[in-house]
N, C-alpha and C positions, 0 to 999 in steps of 0.2 A: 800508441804510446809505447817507446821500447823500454826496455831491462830498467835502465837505471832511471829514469823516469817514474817511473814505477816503484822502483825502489826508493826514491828519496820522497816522492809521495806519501807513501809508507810510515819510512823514518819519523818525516813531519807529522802526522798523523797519530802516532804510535807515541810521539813526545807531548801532544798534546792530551791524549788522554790518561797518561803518566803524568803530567801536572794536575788534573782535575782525582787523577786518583786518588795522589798525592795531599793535596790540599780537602777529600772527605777523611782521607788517617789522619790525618794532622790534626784534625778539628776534632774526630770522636776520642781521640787519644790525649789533646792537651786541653780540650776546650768541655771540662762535666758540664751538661745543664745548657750548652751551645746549640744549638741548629747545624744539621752537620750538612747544611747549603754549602760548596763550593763560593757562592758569590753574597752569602748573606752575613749581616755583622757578626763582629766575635766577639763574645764574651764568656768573660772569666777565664781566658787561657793562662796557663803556667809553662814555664820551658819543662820539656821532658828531654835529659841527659842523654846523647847519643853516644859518641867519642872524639877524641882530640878537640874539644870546646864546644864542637859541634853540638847544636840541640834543635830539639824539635819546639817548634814557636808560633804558629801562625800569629801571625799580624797583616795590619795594613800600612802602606807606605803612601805616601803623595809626593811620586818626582818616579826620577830617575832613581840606580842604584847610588849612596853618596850625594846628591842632589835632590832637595825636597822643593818640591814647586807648590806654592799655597793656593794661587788662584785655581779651581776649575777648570776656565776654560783653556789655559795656559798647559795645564795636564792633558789636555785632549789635543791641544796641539801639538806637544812634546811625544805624543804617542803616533799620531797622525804623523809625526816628523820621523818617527824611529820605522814609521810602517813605510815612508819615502824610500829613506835610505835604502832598505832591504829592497825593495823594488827596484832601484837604481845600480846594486850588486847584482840581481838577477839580470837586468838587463844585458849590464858587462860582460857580467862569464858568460851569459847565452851566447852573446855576440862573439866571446873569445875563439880562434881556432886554435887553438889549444886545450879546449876545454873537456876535462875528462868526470866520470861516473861520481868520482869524490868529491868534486866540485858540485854537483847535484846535489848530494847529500849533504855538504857541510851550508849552501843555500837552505836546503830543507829543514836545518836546526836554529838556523837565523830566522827562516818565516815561524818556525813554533813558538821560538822565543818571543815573536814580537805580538804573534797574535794572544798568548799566556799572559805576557805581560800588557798587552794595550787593548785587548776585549773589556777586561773591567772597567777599565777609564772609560772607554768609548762608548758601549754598551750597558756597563752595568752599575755602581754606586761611586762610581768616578773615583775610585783609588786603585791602585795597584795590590796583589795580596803577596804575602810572603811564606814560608812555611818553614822557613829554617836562620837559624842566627848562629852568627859564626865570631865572636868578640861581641864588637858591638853590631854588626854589620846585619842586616835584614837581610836574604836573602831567599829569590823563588826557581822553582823549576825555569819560569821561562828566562829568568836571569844567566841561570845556569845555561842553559840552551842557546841561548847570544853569544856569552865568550867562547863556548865550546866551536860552535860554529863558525866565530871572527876568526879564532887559532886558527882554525882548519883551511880554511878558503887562504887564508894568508899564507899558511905554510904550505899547500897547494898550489896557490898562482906563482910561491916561489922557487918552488920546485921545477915549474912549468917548464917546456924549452921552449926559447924564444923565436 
């Protein structure tokens, strides 16, 4: 395994248990009298004020970000879709001859994301969890992790030379 390999392993890695961190503060901090399981229901949370609208929230969401999906199984597929996609971006840039160390790494924010976001569906009480609200907007670590990671790879491959 070389350098950047290594490194985006890492990265991926490193994001992921930054979400699970993430989401035991969020729980013993907004949720008194809660179970501070990562993957177990929430109750009693209240927002705790962070800044610029920003708060601390955990909740659970069923869907996408902005898209709530009711069925189940429909959630498992939409996640199973999201873990596709990401699969089919590694493919690319693997296969790219242009493919450089950054391109590893903004891959490796794209797979945290998706497994942060799509382990619960898949493996655990079949919802997605969130940890922070921004308006009205639910939002999680591996949420975050997705678009950080879209930007990245996007403004990378356009950078690329052809």
């Amino acid at each position: 395994m070389n350098g950047a390999t290594l490194r985006a392993v890492l990265l991926g890695a490193w994001l992921v248990g930054v979400d699970a961190w993430i989401k035991l503060v969020a729980r013993l901090g907004a949720c008194p009298g809660g179970d501070a399981s990562p993957w177990d229901e929430l109750v009693g949370c209240t927002a705790v004020p962070l800044a610029g609208g920003l708060s601390l929230l955990p909740a659970t969401r069923a869907g996408l970000p902005g898209i709530e999906i009711d069925a189940p199984l429909s959630r498992q597929l939409a996640a199973l879709a999201v873990i596709a996609a990401v699969t089919i971006a590694t493919i690319v840039v693997a296969r790219a001859r242009t493919r450089q160390g950054a391109d590893l790494l903004a891959l490796s924010c794209l797979w945290a994301g998706a497994l942060c976001w799509g382990a619960p569906i898949l493996l655990g009480p079949g919802v997605a969890f969130t940890e922070f609200a921004l308006g009205g907007a639910a939002l999680g670590i591996g949420d975050l992790a997705m678009a950080g990671g879209a930007a990245w790879l996007a403004i990378e491959r356009g950078r690329a030379p052809a």
